[in-house]
Structure formats: structure tokens, C-alpha cells
N, C-alpha and C positions, 0 to 999 in steps of 0.2 A: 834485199836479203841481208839477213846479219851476221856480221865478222863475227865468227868463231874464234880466232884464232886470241887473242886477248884471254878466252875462258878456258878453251879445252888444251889440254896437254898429253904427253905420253913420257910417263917417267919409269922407267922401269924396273925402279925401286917400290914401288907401288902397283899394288894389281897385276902383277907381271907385266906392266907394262898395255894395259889397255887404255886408250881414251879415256880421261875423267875431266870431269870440275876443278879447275884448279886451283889447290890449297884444301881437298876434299878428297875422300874417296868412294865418289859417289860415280860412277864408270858412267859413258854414254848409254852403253849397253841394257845396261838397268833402268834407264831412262826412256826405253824402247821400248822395253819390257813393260813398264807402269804403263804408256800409253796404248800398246795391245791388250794390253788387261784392262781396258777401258779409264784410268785413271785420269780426271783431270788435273789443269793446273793447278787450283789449290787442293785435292788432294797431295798432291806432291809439295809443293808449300808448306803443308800441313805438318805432314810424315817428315818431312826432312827440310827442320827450318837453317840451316844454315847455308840454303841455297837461295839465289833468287829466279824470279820469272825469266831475264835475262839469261842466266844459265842453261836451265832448262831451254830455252828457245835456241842458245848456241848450241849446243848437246843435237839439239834437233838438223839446226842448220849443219852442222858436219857433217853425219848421217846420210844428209840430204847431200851433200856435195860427194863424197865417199861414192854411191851408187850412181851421179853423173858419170865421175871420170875413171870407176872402174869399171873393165871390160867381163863381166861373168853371165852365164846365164846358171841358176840354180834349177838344173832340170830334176833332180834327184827329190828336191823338197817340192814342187811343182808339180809333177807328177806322183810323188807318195800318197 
């Protein structure tokens, strides 16, 4: 799995303080987003060249880490 920790940051001068790309303000979040909207990787390459595959993959892998080690269940969206 890929260390995230190198790309993504949380500056809270930025974005309120969301997960981003760092030295970007391109949020994890947004990254989610392109991928549930079916986006692939060079679409996003495309749209937004000042990132790389790497990033994006970090962005992913925290995501992915984030929903290991927290404890929630979303019964509310889950249920809707």
C-alpha cells in the first residue's frame, strides 16, 4: 500500500482545513468525488495537471486508511 503521508496534509489555512495534495488545493475529497463520478486516472491528469498519478493514488490510500481505523457506521445515508 502507498504512504500517503509524504503527499497529503491538513493545513487549516487552506480549505478549512480538509485533506489535500500537498502544495495544491486540490482536497482528497474532490478526488472521491471524480472517482464516484466515474472519472478515470487520466481523466483527472487531464483536468488537473499539476498533480500526479502518485497523488491521486495517495489521496486514495488515506481514504482507504481513514475508513479502516475509524469506528462509524453511516446508517442514515445507508438506509436513505
Amino acid at each position: 500500500m502507498m504512504n500517503w503521508k509524504d503527499r497529503i496534509i491538513v493545513d487549516p489555512a487552506v480549505l478549512v482545513g480538509k485533506p489535500i495534495i500537498k502544495g495544491t488545493r486540490i482536497s482528497v475529497e474532490l478526488i472521491l468525488d471524480r472517482v464516484a463520478d466515474g472519472w478515470t486516472m487520466e481523466d483527472m491528469l487531464a483536468s488537473y495537471p499539476h498533480i500526479t498519478r502518485e497523488d491521486v493514488l495517495a489521496a486514495l490510500s488515506f481514504a482507504a486508511e481513514i475508513f479502516r481505523e475509524e469506528r462509524f457506521v453511516a446508517v442514515g445515508k445507508v438506509t436513505a
